[in-house]
N, C-alpha and C positions, 0 to 999 in steps of 0.2 A: 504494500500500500504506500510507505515512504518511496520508492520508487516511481511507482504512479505518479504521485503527485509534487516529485520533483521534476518530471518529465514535461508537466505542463508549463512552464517552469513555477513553482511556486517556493515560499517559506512553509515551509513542514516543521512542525514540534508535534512531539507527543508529550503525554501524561501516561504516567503511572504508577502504582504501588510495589512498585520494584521489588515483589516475592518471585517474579518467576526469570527475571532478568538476569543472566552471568557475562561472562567480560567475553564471551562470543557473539551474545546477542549486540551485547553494545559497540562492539567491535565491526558486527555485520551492520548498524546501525549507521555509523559514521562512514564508512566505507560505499552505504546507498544515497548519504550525503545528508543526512537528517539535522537539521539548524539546533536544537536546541531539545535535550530533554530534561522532562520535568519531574522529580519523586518525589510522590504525595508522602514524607514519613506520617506515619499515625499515633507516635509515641513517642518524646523526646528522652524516656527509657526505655531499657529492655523490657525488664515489668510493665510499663504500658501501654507499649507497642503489642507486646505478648496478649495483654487482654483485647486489646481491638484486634487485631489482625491474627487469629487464631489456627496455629502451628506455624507462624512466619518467627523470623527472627532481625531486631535491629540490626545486630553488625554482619549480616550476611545480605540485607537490604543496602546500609551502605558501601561497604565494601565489594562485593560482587559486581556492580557494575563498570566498575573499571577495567579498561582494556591493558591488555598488558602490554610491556613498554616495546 
């Protein structure tokens, strides 16, 4: 869909809750040329995050999305 809609040409962002995103996905992300993405966190701790977003974990939400160097 980033693809798509860079071909028209446009600015493309996405949002997400960054539980299923790894440093592939966002690697294949920037790679199809994606402007900007967005992670909704839902917990500025583990324990809080843990209770909204249930079997996710903070530091694998933010850490995971980074591409490796």
């Amino acid at each position: 869909m980033v693809r798509a809609a860079k071909a028209l040409p446009a600015r493309v962002e996405l949002i997400t809750n960054g539980t299923l995103l790894d440093a592939a996905t966002a690697r294949a992300l920037i790679d199809v040329g994606l402007d900007r993405l967005w992670v909704s966190i839902d917990g500025a701790q583990p324990e809080s995050f843990a209770d909204i977003r249930l079997g996710a974990e903070l530091p694998h939400v933010v850490e995971n999305p980074r591409p490796p160097a």
